[in-house]
C-alpha positions, 0 to 999 in steps of 0.5 A: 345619630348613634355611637360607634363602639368606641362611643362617638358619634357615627356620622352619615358616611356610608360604605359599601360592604365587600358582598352586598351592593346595598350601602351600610352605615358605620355601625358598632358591633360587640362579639361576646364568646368564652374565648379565642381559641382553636375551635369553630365558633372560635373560626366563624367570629374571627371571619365574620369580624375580620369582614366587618372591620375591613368594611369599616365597621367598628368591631370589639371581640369580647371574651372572658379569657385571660388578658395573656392568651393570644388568639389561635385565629389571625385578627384583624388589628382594627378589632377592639378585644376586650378580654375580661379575665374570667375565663372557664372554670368548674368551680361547685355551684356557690361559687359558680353562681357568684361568677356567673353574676361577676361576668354579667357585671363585668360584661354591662359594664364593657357595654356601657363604655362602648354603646355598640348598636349590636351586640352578638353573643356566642353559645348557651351560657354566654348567651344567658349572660349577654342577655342578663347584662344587656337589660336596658341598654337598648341595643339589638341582641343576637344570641347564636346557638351553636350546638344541639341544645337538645344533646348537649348537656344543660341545666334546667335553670340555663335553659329557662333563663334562656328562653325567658330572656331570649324574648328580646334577643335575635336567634341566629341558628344554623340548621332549619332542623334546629328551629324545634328546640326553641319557644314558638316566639323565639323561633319568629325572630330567627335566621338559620345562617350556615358557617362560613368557609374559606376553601384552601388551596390544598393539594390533597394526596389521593393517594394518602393512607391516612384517615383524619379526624378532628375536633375537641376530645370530649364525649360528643365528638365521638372518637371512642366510636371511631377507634372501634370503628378503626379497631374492626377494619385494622387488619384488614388495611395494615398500612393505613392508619388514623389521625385525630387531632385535638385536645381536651379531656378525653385525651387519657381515656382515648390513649388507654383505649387505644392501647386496649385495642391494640392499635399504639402506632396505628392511632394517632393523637398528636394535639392542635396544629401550630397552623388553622386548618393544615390537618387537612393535608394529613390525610385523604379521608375525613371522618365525622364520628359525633353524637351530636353536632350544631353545624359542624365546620370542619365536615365543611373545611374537609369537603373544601379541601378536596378530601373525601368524607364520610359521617354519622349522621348526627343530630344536626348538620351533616344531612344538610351538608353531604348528598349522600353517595354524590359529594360524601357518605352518610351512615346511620348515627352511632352506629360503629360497624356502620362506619367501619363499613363505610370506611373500608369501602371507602378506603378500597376504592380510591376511584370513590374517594376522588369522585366524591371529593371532587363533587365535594368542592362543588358542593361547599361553594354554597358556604363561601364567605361572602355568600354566608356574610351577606345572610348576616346582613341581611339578618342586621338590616331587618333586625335594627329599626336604625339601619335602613336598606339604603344605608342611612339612620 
């Protein structure tokens, strides 16, 4: 018999999950990421723990972040949150050495007191630091790549220190294509498991004259592309405009750009909706303008909420989203006239814009919440020698 995460006894009581007609047992799962904010790692673990916890399962979120920050994403109450005031910092390499080993320690220790049968960590550096303060504690590791670990910026020391502790772990991807960056052994202990969605009832305006964008302004998202994009087709369609929203970094270096290319009160930069997901009632297209991507979740939200799309396609995720021409449009990735063609045809032809977003709804139902929960299952069931298919231990 296990313990929950709260460390008692689970008894042999079994529920029935919302989206799977095979029983489960009350299991204990600890979510390990930086932090809960507004991003889209941020929007999966919230989904994927708010089901659980309605289902009856024992469920901690795990972060590093301050005590006195409050989650950008509604939580379940029944969610244990464990924050363990570490949060991010650039501090030189000493001293980020030194925290690096003060989280694991800190982290083992949560892990200790709360025994939970799986334990699920959420990007590179937090995943090497899950793995580091699991080592001998016998419980089944999930580590989840969420970006492009080809792209994104990464120390040797990281990357070795992942694929040697990542022996042991579960390798939860979100595209097939993401396989090739790891070891031949990890890549024989993954699943490839989208992101959930949870489509909105949003009425988009057809009609609208705005274009939308959004993520964290840092140099992947590639906004410095879209501007220039923007910037080749302004004058062309002077009553329309383009929105970014998000924050980060870049903020400054894409305010003096915009102003640079002439397009201060055509360019938009207005920060973090107070509300999850109501960006999307800004605008009628939606632009994708990365350099890289993992599986990027609010290409999938945008399609959900009826707008049309249009996206680099980036290294990874878009291509396994948009049929090109059906549902959205592809164009070749960074390739700035490329998208600024893509977005003027698309803005001269609402006919086009309504065709695609209507073909979009239909296509994301394939990322529906319930159908994505039931790949994590089935991922859980065939991961934990102790959870058998009727539910039992």
């Amino acid at each position: 018999m296990s313990r929950n995460i709260n460390g008692t006894a689970l008894t042999d009581s079994v529920v029935r999950p919302h989206v799977c007609s095979r029983a489960h047992p009350r299991i204990g799962v600890a979510m390990i990421l930086p932090a809960l904010g507004a991003g889209g790692c941020e929007r999966v673990v919230s989904l994927i723990a708010n089901s659980w916890a309605a289902r009856g399962w024992k469920v901690a979120i795990i972060t590093f972040e301050s005590s006195e920050t409050r989650p950008y994403y509604d939580i379940d109450s029944r969610i244990h949150l464990v924050r363990l005031d570490l949060p991010n910092e650039r501090p030189g390499q000493l001293r980020g050495a030194w925290r690096s080993l003060l989280r694991v320690r800190r982290l083992r220790r949560q892990l200790l007191q709360l025994a939970p049968d799986i334990v699920i960590s959420f990007l590179t550096k937090i995943n090497v630091q899950t793995l580091a303060a699991s080592i001998g504690l016998g419980q089944t590791v999930m580590i989840c790549e969420r970006n492009n670990p080809e792209r994104q910026p990464m120390s040797p020391f990281w990357r070795i220190l992942q694929n040697q502790l990542g022996r042991r772990a579960v390798l939860i991807l979100q595209t097939n294509a993401s396989r090739k960056a790891f070891p031949s052994g990890m890549q024989k202990r993954a699943y490839v498991i989208p992101n959930p969605v949870e489509l909105r009832q949003t009425v988009v305006d057809a009609n609208s004259r705005s274009v939308v964008a959004v993520g964290r302004l840092v140099r992947q998202k590639g906004f410095d592309m879209l501007l220039l994009a923007f910037a080749r087709i302004a004058e062309r369609f002077p009553s329309w405009n383009l929105v970014i929203w998000g924050e980060g970094p870049e903020r400054g270096a894409l305010e003096a750009m915009r102003s640079d290319l002439g397009l201060v009160g055509r360019v938009f930069l207005p920060g973090i909706t107070k509300e999850p997901g109501t960006w999307v009632e800004s605008g009628s297209i939606f632009v994708l303008s990365s350099r890289y991507e993992g599986f990027p979740n609010v290409l999938i939200e945008a399609m959900g909420a009826g707008l049309a799309v249009l996206s680099f396609d980036c290294p990874w995720g878009p291509s396994e989203i948009i049929s090109s021409g059906k549902d959205g449009v592809l164009v070749p990735a960074e390739d700035e006239g490329a998208l600024a063609d893509g977005l003027a045809d698309l803005i001269s032809r609402p006919d086009v814009r309504r065709t695609l977003a209507a073909n979009a709804l239909k296509a994301v139902e394939r990322f529906k919440h319930d159908d994505v929960i039931a790949l994590w299952d089935q991922a859980i069931r065939q991961s934990v020698p102790s959870i058998s298919s009727a539910g039992g231990r």
